[in-house]
SEVO-572900 format. One record per residue: residue in one letter; x, y, z of N, C-alpha, C, CB in turn. Coordinates in steps of 0.1 Angstrom, whole numbers, plus 5000, padded with zeros to 4 digits. Glycine has a CB too. Layout:
N
aXYZXYZXYZXYZ/...
//
This chain:
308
x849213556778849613686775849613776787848813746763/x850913836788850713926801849914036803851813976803/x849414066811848114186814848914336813847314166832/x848714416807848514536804847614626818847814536790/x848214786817847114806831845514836825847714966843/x845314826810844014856806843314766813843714856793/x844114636816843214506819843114506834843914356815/x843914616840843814566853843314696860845214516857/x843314816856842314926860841914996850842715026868/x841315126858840115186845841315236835838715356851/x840715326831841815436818842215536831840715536801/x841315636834841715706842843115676850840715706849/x842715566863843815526869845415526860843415386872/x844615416847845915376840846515526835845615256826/x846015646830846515746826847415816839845415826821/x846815766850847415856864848915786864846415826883/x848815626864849915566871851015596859849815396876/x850015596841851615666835852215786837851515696822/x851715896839851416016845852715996856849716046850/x852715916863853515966874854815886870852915936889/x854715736866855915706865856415766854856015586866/x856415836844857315936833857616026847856216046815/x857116076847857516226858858616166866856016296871/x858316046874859216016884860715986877858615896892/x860215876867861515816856862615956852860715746839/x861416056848862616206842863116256853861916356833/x862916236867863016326874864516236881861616366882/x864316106881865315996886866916026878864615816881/x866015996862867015996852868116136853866315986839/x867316266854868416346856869516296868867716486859/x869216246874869816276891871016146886868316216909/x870616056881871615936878872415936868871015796877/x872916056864873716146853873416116838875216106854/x872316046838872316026822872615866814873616136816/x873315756824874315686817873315596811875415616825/x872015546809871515496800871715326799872015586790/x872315316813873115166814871415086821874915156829/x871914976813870514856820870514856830870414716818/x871914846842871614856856871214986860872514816864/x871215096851870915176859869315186857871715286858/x868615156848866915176843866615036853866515146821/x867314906858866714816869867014896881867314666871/x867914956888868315026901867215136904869915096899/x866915216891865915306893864415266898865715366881/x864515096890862715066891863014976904861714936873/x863814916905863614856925864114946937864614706929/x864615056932864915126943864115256946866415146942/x863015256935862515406936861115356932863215536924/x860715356920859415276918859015196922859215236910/x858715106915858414966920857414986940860514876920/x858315046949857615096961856815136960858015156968/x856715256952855515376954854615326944856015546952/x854615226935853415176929852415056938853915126916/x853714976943852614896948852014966967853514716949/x852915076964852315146979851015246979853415246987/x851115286963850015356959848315306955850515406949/x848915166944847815076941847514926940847615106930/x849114866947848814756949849714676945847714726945/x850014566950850914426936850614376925851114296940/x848814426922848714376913848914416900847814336915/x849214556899849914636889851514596882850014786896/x852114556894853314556894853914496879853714496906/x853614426878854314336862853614436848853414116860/x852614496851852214566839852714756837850614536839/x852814756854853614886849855314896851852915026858/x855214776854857314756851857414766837858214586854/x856614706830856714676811856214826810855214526801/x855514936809855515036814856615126815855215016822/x857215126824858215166826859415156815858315126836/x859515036816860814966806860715096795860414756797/x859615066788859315176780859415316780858315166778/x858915356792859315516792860915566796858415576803/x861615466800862915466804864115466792863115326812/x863215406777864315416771863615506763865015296765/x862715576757862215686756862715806760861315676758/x863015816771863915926778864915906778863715966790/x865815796779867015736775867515806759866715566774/x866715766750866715786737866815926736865815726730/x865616046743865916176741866816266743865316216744/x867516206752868816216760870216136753868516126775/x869916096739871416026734872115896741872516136736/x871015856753871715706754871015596756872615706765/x869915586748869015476747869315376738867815516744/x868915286739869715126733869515156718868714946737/x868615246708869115256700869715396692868415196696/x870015456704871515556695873015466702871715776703/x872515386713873915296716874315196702873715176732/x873115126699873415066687874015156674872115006685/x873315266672874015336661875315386665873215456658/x875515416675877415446677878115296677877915526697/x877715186682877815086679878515066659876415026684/x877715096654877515056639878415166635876015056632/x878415296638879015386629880615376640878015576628/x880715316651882415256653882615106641882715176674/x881815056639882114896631882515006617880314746628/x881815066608882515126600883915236594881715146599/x884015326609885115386612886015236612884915476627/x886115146618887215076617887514946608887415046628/x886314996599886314906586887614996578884414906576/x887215166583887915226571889315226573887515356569/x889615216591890615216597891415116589890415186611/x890414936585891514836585891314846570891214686594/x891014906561891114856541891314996538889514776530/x891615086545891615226533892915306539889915356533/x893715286525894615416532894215526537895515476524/x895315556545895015716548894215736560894015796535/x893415596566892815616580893315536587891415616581/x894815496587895015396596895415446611896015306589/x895715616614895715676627894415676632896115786627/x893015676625891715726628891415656644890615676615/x890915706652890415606663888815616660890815666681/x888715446661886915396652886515466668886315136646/x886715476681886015526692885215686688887215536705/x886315766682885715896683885515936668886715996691/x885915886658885715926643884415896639886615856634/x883915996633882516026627882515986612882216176628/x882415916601882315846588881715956583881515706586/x882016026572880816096567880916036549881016296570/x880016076543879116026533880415986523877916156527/x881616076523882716026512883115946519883916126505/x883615936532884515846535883815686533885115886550/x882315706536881915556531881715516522881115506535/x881815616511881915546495883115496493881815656483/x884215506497885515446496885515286501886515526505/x884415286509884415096513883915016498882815056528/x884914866498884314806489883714666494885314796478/x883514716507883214556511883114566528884714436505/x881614506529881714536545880314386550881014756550/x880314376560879214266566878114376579880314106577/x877414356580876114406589875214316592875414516583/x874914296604873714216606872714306602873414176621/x871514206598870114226598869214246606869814156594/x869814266619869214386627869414516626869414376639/x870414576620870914676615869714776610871914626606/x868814846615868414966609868615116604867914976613/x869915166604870115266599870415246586870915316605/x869515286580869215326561869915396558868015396554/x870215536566870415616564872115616562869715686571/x872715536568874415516567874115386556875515466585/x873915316553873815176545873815236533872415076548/x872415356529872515426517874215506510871415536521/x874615526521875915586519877315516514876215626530/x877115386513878315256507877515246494878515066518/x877815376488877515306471878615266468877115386459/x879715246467880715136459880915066467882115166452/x880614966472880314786474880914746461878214716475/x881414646466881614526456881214446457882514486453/x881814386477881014266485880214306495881914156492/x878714286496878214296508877914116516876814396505/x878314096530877714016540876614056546878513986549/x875214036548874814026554874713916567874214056548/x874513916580874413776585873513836602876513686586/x873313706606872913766616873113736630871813766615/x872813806642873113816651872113796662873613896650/x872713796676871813736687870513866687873013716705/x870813976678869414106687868714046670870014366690/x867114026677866113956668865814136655864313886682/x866114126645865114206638863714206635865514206628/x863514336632861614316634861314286618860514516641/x859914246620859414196610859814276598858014186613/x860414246587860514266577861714366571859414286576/x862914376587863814456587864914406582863914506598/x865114286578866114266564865914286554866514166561/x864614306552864514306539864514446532863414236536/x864014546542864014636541865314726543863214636546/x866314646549867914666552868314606534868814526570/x868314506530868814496521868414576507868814366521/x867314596508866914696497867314876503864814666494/x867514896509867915036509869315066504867815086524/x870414986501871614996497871415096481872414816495/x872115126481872615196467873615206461872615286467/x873915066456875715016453875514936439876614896468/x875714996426875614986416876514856415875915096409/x877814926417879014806416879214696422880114826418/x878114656432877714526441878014416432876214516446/x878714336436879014176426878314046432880914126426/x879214036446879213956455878913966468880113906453/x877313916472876313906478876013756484875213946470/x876813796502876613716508875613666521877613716509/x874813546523873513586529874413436542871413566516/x874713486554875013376564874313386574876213366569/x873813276575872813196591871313276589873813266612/x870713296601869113346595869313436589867913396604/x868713516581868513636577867713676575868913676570/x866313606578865313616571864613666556865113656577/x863913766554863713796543864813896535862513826543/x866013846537866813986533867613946519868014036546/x866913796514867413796501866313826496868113696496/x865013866498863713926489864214086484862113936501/x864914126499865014276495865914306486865214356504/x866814216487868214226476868014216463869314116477/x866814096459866114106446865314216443865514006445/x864714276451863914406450864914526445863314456467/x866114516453867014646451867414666437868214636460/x866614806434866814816418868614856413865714966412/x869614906425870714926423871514786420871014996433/x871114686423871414546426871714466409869914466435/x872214486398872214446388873014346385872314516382/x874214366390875114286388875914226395875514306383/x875314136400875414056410876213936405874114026417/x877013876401877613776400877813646410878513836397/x877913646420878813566429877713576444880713666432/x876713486444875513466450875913346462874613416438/x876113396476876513236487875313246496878213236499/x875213156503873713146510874213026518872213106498/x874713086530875613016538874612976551877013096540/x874012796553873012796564871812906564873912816576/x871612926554870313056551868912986549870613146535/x868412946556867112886553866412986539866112886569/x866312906527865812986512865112886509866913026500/x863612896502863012876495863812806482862212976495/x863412726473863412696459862912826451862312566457/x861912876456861312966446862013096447859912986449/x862413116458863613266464864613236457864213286481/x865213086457866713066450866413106433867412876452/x865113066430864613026416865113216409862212986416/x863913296419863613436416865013506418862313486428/x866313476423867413536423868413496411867913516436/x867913356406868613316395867813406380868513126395/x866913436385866113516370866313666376864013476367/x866413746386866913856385868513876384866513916395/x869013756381870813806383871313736371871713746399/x871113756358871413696345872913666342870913796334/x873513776350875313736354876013666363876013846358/x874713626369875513526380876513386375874113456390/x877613436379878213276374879013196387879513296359/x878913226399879113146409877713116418880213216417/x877612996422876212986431876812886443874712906421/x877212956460877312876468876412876477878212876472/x876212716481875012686493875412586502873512646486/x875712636515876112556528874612526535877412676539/x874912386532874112326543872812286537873912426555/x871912176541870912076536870512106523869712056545/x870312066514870412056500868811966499872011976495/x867612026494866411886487866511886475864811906489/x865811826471865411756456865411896449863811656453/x864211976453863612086446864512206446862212126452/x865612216454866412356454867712276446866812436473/x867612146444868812096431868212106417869311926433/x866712096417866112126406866212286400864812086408/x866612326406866512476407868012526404865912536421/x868912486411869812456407870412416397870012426412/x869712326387870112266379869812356366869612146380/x869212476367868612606363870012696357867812676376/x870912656364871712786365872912676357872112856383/x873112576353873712506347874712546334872712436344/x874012626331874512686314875412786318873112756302/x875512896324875912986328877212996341874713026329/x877112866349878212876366879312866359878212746381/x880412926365881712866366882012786381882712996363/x881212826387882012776398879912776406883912916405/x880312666411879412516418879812506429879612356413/x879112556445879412496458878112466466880412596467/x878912296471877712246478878212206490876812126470/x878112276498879012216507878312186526880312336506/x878512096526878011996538876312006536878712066555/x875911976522874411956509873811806517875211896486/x874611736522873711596524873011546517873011596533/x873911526505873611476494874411346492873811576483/x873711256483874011146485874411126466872611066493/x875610986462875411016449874510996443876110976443/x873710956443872210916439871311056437871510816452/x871811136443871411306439872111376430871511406449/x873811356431874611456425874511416412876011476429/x874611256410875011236396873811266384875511076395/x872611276388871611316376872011486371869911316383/x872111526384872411686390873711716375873411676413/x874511676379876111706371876311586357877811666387/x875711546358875911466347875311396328876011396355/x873811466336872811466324872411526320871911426323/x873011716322873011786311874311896314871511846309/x874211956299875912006299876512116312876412086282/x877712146313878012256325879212296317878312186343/x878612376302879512466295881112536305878212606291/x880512616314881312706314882112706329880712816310/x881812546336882312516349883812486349881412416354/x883912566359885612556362886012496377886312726361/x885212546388885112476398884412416404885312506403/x884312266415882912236416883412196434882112106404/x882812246441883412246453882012136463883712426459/x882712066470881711976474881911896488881611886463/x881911976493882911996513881811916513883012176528/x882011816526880911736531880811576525879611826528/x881011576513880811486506882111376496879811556498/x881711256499882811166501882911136489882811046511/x883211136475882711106461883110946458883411226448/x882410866457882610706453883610746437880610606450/x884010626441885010566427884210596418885410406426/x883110556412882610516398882110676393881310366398/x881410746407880910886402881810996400880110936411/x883010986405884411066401884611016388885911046409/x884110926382884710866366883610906357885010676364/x882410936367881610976358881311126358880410916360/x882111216368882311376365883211406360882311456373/x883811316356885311376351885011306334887211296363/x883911226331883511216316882611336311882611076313/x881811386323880711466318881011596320879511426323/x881511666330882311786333883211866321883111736344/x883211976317884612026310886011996313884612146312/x886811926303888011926310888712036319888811906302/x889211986327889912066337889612126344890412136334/x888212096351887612136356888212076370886612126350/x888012186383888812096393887412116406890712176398/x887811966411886611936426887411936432885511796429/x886311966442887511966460886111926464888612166472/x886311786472885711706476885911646490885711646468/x885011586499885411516507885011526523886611536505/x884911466531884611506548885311626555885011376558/
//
């Protein structure tokens, strides 16, 4: 674990060397106009700092008041409107400007660069994706008519428990179809938490690493669900669970499941699938004798799309 300067001088010292580098950092930052750019918070610390620390107390500081620094750089960055997270929030509130740009009449002159979303214009969205690093609540709260939300995620890591807490802050009654792709961590806990969340129909979980018991606990909060898709490795216990939702799907996707027929056919065949209309099954090659045996036990007319 890297050393901190508690570890490496007294308090005193350590209070001096913060002491000076804020002072120096605000005093840099005015002078380098503000731009808030990563090369410019590295240009500042090797061309200005970095010297006068190890000329003041030594090299052996140096790695613990760079981390230090890093910190007070975007702190002042941030008070100043151009720290990595109001860049991220203009970031996010351009992705929605040109959500509205591309599905809503009436804003197709808008430039997503300079247009500001306010609270009506994002109720008019019925359908948007956000990573789960995404912390602003405060615009998320504002898409109450959803129909589809994506969540999915991206290369910037979220902090502990910030999907979940992203997914429960929504406030979108008319939410149907709830999509969870690649990690997401706990952001289908929060979705089940979210008391606005009722009727959810149309449930995908695309490469989402989920529990049995998470898949279990979303099939008992979502009584309307009648589509259930899941991309990617498929066990015993999340088909058992699966096999839960039986009475109620129309529509069944298992797709690149790595499932073998020796799994599907107990799965689809030994108890009834009332109200199934589609059964989608990407990945998987269906033998002769088990196509004769879903097409005895299945509802007529029911249609598979099958295959590598």
């Amino acid at each position: 674990m890297a050393k901190s300067l508690a570890d490496l001088v007294d308090a005193k010292t350590a209070a001096k060397i913060e002491r000076e580098i804020r002072q120096q950092t605000e005093s840099l930052f005015e002078m380098s106009g503000k731009s808030g750019a990563e090369d410019t918070r590295d240009n500042l610390w090797e061309m200005y700092i970095e010297g006068t620390m190890i000329a003041d107390y030594g090299g052996k500081i140096v790695g613990a008041s760079h981390k230090l620094y890093n910190d007070i750089f975007e702190q002042i960055a941030q008070k100043h409107g151009v720290g990595k997270v109001s860049q991220e929030r203009k970031r996010f509130v351009r992705q929605l400007a040109a959500k509205l740009q591309d599905r809503i009449k009436g804003y197709k002159k808008i430039d997503p660069d300079t247009y500001h979303p306010t609270a009506a214009d994002l109720a008019k969205l019925d359908e948007i994706d956000i990573a789960v690093a995404c912390t602003f609540t405060d615009l998320t709260k504002q898409l109450t008519n959803l129909v589809e939300l994506t969540l999915c995620e991206t290369g910037d890591t979220p902090k502990p428990g910030g999907p979940k807490t992203l997914a429960a802050s929504f406030v979108a009654p008319t939410l149907r179809r709830l999509i969870l792709t690649d990690d997401v961590g706990d952001a289908l806990e929060g979705a089940i938490a979210n008391p606005t969340f009722k009727n959810i129909d149309y449930l995908a979980l695309y490469d989402t690493p989920v529990k049995p018991a998470q898949l279990a606990a979303a099939l008992k909060r979502w009584p309307k669900l009648e589509t259930l898709a899941l991309r990617g490795k498929v066990g015993t216990k999340m088909l058992e669970v699966v096999a839960t939702a039986a009475p109620r799907l129309v529509e069944l996707a298992l797709v690149n499941a790595e499932l073998k027929d020796a799994a599907l056919e107990p799965l689809l065949t030994t108890r009834p699938w009332p109200k199934l209309k589609r059964l989608v099954l990407w990945g998987h090659e269906l033998s002769a004798p088990l196509k004769k045996k879903l097409e005895a036990a299945l509802p007529k007319g029911v249609k598979i799309k099958a295959g590598e």
